[in-house]
Every structure is written in structure tokens, then in C-alpha cells.
C-alpha positions in Angstrom: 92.5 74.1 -3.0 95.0 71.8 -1.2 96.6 72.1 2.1 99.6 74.2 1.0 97.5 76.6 -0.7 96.0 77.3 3.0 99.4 77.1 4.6 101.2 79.4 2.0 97.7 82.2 2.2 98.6 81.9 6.0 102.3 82.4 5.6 102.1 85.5 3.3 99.9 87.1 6.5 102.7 87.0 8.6 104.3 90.5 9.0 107.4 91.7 9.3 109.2 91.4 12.0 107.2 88.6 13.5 107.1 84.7 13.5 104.7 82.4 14.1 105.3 78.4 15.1 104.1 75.3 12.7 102.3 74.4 14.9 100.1 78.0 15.3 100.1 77.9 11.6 98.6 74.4 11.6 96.0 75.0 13.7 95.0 78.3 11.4 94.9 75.7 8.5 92.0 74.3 10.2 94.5 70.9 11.8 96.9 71.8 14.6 97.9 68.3 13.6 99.4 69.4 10.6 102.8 71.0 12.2 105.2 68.3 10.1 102.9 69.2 6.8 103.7 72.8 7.2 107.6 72.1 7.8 107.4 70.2 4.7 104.9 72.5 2.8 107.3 75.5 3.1 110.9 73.1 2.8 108.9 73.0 -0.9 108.2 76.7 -0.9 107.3 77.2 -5.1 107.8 81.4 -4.3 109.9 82.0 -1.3 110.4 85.8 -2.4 106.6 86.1 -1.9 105.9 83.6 0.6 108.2 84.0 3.7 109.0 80.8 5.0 111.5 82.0 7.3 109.5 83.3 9.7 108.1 80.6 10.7 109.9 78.7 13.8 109.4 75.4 16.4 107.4 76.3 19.5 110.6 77.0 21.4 111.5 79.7 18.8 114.2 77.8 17.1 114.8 78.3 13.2 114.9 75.3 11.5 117.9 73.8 10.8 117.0 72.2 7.7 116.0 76.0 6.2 115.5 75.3 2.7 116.7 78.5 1.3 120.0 78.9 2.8 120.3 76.6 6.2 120.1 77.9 9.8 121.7 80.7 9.5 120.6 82.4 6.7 117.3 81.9 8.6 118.3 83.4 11.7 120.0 86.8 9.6 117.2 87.2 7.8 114.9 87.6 10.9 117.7 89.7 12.7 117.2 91.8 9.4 113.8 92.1 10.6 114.4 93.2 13.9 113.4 89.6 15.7 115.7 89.2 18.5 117.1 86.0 19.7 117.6 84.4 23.3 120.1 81.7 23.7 119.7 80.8 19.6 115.6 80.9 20.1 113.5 83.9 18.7 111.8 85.8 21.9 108.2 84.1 21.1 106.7 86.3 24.2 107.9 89.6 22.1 107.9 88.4 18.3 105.0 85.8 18.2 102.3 87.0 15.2 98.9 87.3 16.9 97.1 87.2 14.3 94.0 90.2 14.7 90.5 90.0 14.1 90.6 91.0 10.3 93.3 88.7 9.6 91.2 85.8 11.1 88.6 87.1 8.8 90.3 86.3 6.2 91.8 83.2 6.8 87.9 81.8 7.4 86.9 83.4 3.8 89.7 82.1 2.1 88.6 78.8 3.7 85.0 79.1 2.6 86.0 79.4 -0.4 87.5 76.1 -0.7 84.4 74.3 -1.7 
């Protein structure tokens, strides 16, 4: 299992209507040091209809403006589509951020274990 494998199981968690940062995603791939990886990891997105890459933002909330699938603003329309609202062109992380619960950290440690 390679590090996209954990980024992508991590992404498809990620509910509607919610974002998380690359950096929040790194650290849940087991390296908050990984942030640039998981930019590039999802810019290479092999299923973006079941992997949704677009909600994932910077720490600020801001889409990325090299968004793989359709630029900035398809980014940002797709999220509206969601309901995530946007203050000054950054998602409102204090009302959108994924919090991931206790099951869903579950999870992400099994699928780890099962790595080796």
C-alpha cells in the first residue's frame, strides 16, 4: 500500500459539505509532513468521481488554484454546491472543517494496520 492509497482511503471519508486541509489530511496519513505529497497525490487523482479531491483546501481555507479538474473555480462551485460557504474567497474552516469522529479514526488505523 503506498502513500496515495492512504491519502485517497482518507479523502473518500470526507463528507459532504465539509473540507479538510493537506495538511490535517497528512497528519491522518500517519506524516503531517506530507502536506505537498497530498496536493500532488490528488492533482493525480486516478477516480476523481469517487475520490473528492475538491474538498480538500490550504489551512487558510483557500481552494487550490492549480485544481486539477477544472481550476479554481470549478473548485469553489463545487463546494458552494455543497453548501460550504466562503469568507473573503476562503471556506469558513471554523464551520466546514471535517472533524473526523471516533469510528472514522477507527478506520483510518485499520486500514493502516493493514498495510503490512
Amino acid at each position: 500500500m503506498t502513500t496515495f492509497d492512504r491519502i485517497y482511503f482518507i479523502v473518500r471519508m470526507i463528507p459532504y459539505g465539509r473540507v479538510a486541509s493537506y495538511g490535517q489530511i497528512a497528519a491522518l496519513a500517519g506524516n503531517p509532513r506530507l502536506s505537498r505529497v497530498v496536493g500532488y497525490a490528488l492533482h493525480v487523482n486516478p477516480d476523481p468521481e469517487n475520490i473528492p479531491c475538491f474538498r480538500v483546501v490550504n489551512r487558510e481555507g483557500r481552494p487550490s488554484r492549480a485544481f486539477a479538474f477544472g481550476g479554481e473555480n470549478r473548485q469553489i462551485s463545487l463546494l458552494e454546491l455543497e453548501g460550504v460557504k466562503f469568507i473573503d474567497g476562503c471556506v469558513d474552516m471554523s464551520s466546514f472543517r471535517w472533524q473526523p469522529g471516533t469510528d472514522e479514526l477507527a478506520a483510518i488505523r485499520a486500514f493502516m494496520a493493514d498495510e503490512g
